[in-house]
C-alpha positions in Angstrom: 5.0 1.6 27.6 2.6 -0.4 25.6 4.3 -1.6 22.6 1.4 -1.7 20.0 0.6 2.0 20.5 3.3 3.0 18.5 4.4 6.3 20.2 7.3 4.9 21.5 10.6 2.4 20.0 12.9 0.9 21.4 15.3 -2.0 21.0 16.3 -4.5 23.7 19.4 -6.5 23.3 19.8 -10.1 25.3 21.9 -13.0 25.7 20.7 -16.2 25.8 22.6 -19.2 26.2 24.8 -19.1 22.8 22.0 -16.5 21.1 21.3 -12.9 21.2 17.9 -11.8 21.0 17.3 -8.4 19.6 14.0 -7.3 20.6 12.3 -4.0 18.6 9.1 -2.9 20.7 6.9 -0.5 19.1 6.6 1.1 15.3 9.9 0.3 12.9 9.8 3.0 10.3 12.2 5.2 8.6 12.8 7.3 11.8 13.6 4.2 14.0 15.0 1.9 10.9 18.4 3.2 12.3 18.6 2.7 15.8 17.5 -1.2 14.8 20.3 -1.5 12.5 22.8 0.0 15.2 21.5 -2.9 17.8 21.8 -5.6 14.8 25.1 -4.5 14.0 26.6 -4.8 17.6 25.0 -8.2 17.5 26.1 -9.3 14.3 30.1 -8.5 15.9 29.4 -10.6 18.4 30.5 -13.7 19.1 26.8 -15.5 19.7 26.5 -18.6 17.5 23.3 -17.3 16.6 21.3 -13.7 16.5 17.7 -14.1 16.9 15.7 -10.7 16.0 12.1 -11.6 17.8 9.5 -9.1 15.9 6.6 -10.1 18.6 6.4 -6.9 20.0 6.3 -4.8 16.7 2.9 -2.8 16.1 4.5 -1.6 12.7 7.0 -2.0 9.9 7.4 -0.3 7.0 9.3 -0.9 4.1 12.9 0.6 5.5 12.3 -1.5 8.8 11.7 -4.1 6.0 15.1 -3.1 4.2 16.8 -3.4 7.8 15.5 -7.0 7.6 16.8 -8.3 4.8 20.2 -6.8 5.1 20.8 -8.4 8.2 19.6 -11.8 7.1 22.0 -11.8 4.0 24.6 -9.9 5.9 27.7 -12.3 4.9 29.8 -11.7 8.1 28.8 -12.9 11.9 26.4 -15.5 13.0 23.6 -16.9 11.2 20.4 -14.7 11.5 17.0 -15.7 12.3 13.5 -14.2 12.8 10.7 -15.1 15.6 7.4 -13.9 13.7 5.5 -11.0 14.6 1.7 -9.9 15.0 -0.6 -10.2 11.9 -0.2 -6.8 10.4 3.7 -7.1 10.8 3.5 -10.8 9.1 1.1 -9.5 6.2 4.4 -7.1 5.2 6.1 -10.9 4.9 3.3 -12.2 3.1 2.6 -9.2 0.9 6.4 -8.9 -0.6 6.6 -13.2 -0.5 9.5 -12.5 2.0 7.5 -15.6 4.5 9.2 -18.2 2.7 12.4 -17.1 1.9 13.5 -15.5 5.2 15.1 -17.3 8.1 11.7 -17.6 10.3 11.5 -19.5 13.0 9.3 -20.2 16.9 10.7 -18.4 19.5 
């Protein structure tokens, strides 16, 4: 599967050390928006020090993948989340909304 085509999602869930990576590959919309928030939430009930969610192999996001986002960031239970930035046309959502600088971002 080629992850900028679009036609298919799916979400990859790691451990790393202390972190877990949640990975979304493909197009994060309103009919995907949900199985993203299921994989954040098993994270976020983990007991990682850290959740990473790692946007790099996004070829879309709309505004509830968006929504998804920001809940998880100010989600007040479980670890600290933070964001590995994605392509251009995912990042210009960031930029667009002024969400760059206020969300956790980070280098993978």
């Amino acid at each position: 599967m080629d992850p900028r085509t679009g036609e298919d999602f799916d979400v990859r869930v790691e451990a790393r050390d202390r972190e877990v990576w949640v990975v979304p590959v493909g197009e994060l919309d309103v009919d995907t928006a949900v199985e993203l928030q299921e994989s954040l939430g098993l994270a976020l009930r983990s007991d990682a020090a850290t959740v990473v969610l790692d946007l790099r192999e996004l070829a879309f996001l709309d505004s509830t993948g968006l929504r998804v986002i920001i809940e998880t960031c100010s989600a007040k239970e479980g670890p600290p989340v933070s964001l590995v930035p994605g392509p251009e046309p995912v990042q210009a959502v960031f930029n667009v909304t002024g969400l760059a600088t206020e969300l956790p971002f980070r280098e993978p």
